[in-house]
C-alpha positions in Angstrom: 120.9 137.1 69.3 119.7 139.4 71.8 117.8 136.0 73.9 121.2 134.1 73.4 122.7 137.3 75.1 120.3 137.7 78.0 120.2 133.6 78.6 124.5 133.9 78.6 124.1 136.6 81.8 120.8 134.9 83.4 123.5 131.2 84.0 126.9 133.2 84.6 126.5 135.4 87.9 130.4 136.3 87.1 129.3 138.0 83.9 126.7 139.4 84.8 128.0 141.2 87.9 130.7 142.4 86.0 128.6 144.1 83.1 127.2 145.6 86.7 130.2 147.2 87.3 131.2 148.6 84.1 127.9 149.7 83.6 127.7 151.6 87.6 131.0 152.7 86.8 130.0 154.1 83.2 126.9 156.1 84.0 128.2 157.3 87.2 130.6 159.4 85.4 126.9 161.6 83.6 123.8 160.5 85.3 122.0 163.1 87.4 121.8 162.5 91.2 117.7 162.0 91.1 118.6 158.9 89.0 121.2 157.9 91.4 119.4 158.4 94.5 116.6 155.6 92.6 119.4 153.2 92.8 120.4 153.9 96.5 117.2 153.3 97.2 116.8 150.0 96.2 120.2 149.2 97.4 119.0 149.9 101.1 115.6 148.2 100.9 117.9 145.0 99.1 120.5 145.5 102.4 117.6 145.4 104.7 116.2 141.9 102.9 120.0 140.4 102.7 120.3 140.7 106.4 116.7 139.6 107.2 117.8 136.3 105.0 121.4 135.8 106.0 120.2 134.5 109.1 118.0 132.0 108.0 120.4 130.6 105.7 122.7 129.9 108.1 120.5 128.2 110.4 118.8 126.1 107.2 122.3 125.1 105.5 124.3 124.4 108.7 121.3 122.2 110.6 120.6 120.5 107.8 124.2 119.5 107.1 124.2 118.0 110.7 121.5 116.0 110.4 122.4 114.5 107.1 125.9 113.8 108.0 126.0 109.8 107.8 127.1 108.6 111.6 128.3 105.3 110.6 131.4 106.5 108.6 133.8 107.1 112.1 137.4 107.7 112.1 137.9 108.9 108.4 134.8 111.8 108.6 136.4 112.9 111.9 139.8 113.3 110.4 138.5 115.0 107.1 136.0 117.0 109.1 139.1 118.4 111.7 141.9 118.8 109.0 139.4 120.7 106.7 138.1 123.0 109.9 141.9 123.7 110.6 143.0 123.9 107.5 140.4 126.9 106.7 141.2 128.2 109.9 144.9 128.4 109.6 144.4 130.0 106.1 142.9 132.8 107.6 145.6 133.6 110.1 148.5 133.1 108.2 146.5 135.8 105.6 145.8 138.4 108.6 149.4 138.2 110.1 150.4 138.7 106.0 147.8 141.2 105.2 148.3 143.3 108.8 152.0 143.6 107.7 151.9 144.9 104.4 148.9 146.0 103.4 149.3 149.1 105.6 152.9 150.1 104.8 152.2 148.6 100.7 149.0 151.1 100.8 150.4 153.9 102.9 149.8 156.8 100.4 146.6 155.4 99.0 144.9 155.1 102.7 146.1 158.3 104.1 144.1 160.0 101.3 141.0 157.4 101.5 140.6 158.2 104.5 140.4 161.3 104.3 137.9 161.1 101.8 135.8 159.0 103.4 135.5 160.8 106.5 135.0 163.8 104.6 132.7 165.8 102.5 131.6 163.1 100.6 129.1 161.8 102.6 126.3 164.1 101.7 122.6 164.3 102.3 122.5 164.6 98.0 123.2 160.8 98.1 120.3 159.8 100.6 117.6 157.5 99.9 114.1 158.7 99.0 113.0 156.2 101.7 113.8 153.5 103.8 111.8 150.7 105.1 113.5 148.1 107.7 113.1 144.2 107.6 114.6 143.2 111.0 116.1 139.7 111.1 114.1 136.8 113.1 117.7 136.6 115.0 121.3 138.1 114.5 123.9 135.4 113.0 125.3 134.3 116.0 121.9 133.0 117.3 121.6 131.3 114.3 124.8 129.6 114.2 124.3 128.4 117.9 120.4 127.1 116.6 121.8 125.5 114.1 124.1 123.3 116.4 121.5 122.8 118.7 118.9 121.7 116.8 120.8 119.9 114.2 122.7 117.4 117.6 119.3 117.2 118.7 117.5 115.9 116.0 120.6 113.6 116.0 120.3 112.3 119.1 116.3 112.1 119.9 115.9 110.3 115.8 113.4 113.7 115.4 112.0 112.5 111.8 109.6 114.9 111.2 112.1 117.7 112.6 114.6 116.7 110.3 111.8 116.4 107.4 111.0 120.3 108.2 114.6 121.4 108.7 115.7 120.1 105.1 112.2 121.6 103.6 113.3 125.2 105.3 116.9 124.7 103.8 114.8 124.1 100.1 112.5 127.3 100.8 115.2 129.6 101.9 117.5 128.5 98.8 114.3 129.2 96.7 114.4 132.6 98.4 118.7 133.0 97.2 118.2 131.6 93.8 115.1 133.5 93.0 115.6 136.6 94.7 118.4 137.7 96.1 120.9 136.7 93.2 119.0 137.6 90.3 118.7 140.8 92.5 122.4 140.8 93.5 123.8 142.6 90.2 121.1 145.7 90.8 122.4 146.4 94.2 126.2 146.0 92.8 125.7 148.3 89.8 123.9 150.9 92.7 126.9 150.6 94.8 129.6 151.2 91.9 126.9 153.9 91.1 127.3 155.5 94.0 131.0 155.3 94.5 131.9 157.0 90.9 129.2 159.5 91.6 131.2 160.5 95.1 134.7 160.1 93.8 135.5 157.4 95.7 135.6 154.5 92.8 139.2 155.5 91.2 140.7 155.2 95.5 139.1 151.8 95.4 140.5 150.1 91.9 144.0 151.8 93.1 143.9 149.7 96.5 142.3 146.7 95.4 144.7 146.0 92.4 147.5 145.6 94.7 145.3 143.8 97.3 144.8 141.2 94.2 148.5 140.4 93.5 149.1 139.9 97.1 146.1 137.5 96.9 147.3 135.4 94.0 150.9 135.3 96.3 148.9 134.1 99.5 147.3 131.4 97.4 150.8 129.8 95.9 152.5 129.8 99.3 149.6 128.3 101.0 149.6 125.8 98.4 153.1 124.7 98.7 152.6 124.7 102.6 149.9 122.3 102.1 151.5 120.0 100.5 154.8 120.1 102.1 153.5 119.5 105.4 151.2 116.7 104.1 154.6 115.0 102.2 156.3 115.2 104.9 153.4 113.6 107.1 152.6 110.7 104.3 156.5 110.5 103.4 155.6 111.4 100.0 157.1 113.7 97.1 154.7 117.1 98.4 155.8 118.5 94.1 154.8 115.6 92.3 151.9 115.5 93.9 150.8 118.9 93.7 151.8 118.1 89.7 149.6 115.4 89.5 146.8 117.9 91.2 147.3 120.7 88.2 144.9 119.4 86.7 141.9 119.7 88.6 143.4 123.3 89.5 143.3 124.5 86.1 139.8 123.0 85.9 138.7 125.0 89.0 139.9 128.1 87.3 138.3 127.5 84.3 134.4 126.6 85.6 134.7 128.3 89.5 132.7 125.5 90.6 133.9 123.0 92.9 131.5 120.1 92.3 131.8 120.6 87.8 135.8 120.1 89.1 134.9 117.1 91.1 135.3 114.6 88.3 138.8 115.6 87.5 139.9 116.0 91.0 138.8 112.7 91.0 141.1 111.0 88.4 144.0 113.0 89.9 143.6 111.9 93.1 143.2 108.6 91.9 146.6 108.7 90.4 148.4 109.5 93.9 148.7 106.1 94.8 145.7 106.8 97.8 143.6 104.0 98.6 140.6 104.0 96.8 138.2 104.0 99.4 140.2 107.3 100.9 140.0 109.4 97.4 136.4 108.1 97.1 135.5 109.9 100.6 137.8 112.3 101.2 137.6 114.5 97.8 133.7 114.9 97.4 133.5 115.4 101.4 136.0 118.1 101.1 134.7 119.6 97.8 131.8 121.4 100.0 134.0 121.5 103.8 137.5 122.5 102.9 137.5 126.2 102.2 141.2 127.5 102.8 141.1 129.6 99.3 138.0 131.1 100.3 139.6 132.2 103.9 142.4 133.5 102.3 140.0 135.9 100.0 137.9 137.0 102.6 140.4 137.7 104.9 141.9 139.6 102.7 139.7 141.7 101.0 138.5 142.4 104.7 141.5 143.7 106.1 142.0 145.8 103.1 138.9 147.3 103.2 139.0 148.1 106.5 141.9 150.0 106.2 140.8 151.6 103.4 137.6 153.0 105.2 139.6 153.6 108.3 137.6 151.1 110.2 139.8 149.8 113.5 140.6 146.3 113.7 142.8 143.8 115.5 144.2 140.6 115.8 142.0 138.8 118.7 138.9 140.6 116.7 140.0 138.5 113.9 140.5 135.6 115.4 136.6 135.7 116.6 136.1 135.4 112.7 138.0 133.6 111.8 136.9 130.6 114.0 133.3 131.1 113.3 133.9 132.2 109.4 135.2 129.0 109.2 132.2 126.6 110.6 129.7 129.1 109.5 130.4 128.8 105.5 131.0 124.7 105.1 127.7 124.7 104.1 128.0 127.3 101.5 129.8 125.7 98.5 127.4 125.0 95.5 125.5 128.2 95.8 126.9 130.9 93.7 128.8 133.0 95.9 127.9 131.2 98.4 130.6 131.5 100.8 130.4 135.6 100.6 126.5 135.5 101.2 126.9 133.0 104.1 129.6 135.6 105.9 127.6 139.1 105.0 125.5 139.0 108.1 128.7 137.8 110.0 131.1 140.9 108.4 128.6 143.3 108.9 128.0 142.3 112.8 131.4 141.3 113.7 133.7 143.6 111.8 131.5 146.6 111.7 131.0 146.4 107.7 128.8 149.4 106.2 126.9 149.0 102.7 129.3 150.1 100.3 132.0 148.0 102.1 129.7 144.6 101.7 129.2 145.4 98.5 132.8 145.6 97.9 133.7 142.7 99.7 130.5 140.8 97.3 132.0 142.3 94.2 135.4 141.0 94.1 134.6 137.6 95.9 132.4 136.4 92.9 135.4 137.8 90.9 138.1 136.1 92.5 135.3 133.0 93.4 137.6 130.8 90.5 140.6 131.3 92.3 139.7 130.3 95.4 137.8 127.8 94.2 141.2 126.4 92.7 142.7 126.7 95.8 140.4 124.7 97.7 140.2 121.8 95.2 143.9 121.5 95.1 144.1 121.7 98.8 141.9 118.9 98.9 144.8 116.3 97.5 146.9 117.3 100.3 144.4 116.6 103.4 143.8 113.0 101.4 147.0 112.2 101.7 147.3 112.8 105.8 144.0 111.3 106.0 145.2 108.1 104.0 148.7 108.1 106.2 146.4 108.7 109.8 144.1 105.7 108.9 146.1 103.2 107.2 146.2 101.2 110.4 142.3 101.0 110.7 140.8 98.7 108.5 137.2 100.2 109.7 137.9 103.7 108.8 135.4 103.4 106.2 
């Protein structure tokens, strides 16, 4: 029973980050501060590792998704590859420009007193580590992304063999690094953090913000849905309902498993029922599986706004758009990991947006939580950029 147990948390990062927060939540409520301080110790020596990886894991997944990108497949990858970038992009804004214009009047009372708290007497010298030791990163995460893109054209251009050979054995080592370290690791530093926020008072000010945050969420996801696939109906002259019927489907499979590639069989079939070519579907949907990440920009972009307010941390809309643009090239290459998008962006969030520990952790937490819904957007999503890309190549019999 008890190795059934263990083996149902060990495969289900979900689970298993969850029993993290009930359980930081639980014994933060009893558990003396020399305990507590053990816990906020590891949390700062796993911060310190997260950032000395992030950066590597951006340069290994984005240059070795260049240089395995097939050249031969012309007008139908550039199509998918620009409708998928803007799609993710647009996302984003249209979820600041939401999230700027409610979130602060919806969360008024809630933030005035968060705040306050934050920038108060909380933040003692009782919740300090017992020590701290530093990994600096190689590079920060805009050198990376900018290595990446150089190397990975590069090795395009020059046919580097070898080069590409060590580029794709990196991208193995650093995953080896994720999947053996830093996620099975990843529920520690959460339960720490929840730790540490019900020790200082500050956990019952964050479930009060981010439960409206949430339902604002779920609202952003619908609309952006239905403005998806109205724009794409009216671009392919197609019904933009019955098509998003025919999608369900592979949405409610999304939910269900949070994975976009166990979805990928059933976005399949649907997609093969819109009356697409068949040569579109069977490019367009697995491309798009691991590029198109709209529901993902949505969630990010608004858990971030929302916990920026809520730790009184300035922001504005061209500082946004920065991230936004580079959110959105930086994390194609994240789908498939668990939580991969969220691990992707940390290094980005902390540097660009001025993220502190408990914030990342935050933002960690609820993105593996709400990972099936955005998942379920982005599969959906996926039916409505097949259908532009099927209507903008009709007229080239080589587009494949």
């Amino acid at each position: 029973m008890f190795k059934r147990v263990f083996q149902f948390f060990k495969k289900n990062l979900l689970a298993t980050v969850a029993l993290a927060v009930v359980l930081g939540i639980a014994l933060g409520q009893f558990m003396p501060l020399w305990f507590v301080r053990i816990f906020i110790t590891f949390d700062g020596l796993f911060s310190s590792l997260l950032s000395f990886t992030v950066p590597l894991l951006i340069l290994a997944l984005i240059t070795s998704a260049i240089v395995e990108t097939d050249k031969g497949v012309g007008k139908m990858l550039i199509w998918t590859l620009v409708l998928s970038y803007v799609s993710t992009v647009i996302a984003g804004l249209f979820t600041y420009g939401v999230s700027d214009l409610i979130f602060p009047v919806m969360l008024d009372e809630q933030l005035d007193s968060t705040v306050d708290f934050v920038g108060g007497a909380s933040s003692t010298s009782t919740l300090d580590p017992y020590f701290t030791i530093a990994f600096p990163p190689l590079m920060d995460t805009m050198s990376a992304l900018l290595l990446s893109f150089i190397l990975g054209f590069a090795i395009i251009k020059y046919n580097h063999h070898s080069i590409k050979s060590g580029v794709i054995e990196l991208k193995d080592v650093v995953m080896m690094i994720i999947n053996s370290i830093i996620l099975p690791l990843l529920p520690i530093y959460i339960f720490g953090m929840f730790l540490k926020m019900t020790v200082s008072g500050e956990m019952d000010m964050v479930i009060e913000v981010y439960s409206k945050v949430i339902l604002v969420m779920i609202g952003l996801f619908i609309v952006w849905l239905l403005i998806q696939y109205v724009v794409a109906g009216i671009i392919a002259k197609r019904n933009p309902f019955k098509a998003l019927r025919t999608m369900s489907p592979a949405l409610f499979t999304a939910l269900a498993s949070s994975s976009s590639a166990a979805t990928l069989p059933v976005t399949l079939r649907c997609a093969n029922k819109m009356g697409v070519r068949r040569n579109v579907v069977d490019f367009v949907i697995p491309m798009c599986a691991n590029i198109h990440l709209s529901g993902a920009s949505i969630r990010t972009v608004a858990l971030a706004v929302a916990t920026m307010l809520m730790y009184g941390v300035p922001y504005n809309f061209p500082l946004y758009f920065t991230f936004i643009m580079i959110f959105s090239i930086t994390v194609l290459a994240a789908p498939g990991i668990p939580g991969g998008v969220i691990m992707a962006a940390a290094g980005m969030i902390q540097s660009m947006l001025g993220f502190s520990d408990p914030m990342i952790a935050i933002m960690i937490t609820l993105s593996i939580a709400l990972d099936s819904l955005g998942t379920a957007v982005n599969v959906t999503g996926d039916g409505a950029l097949m259908m532009i890309v099927d209507k903008v190549t009709s007229d080239d019999v080589n587009s494949f």
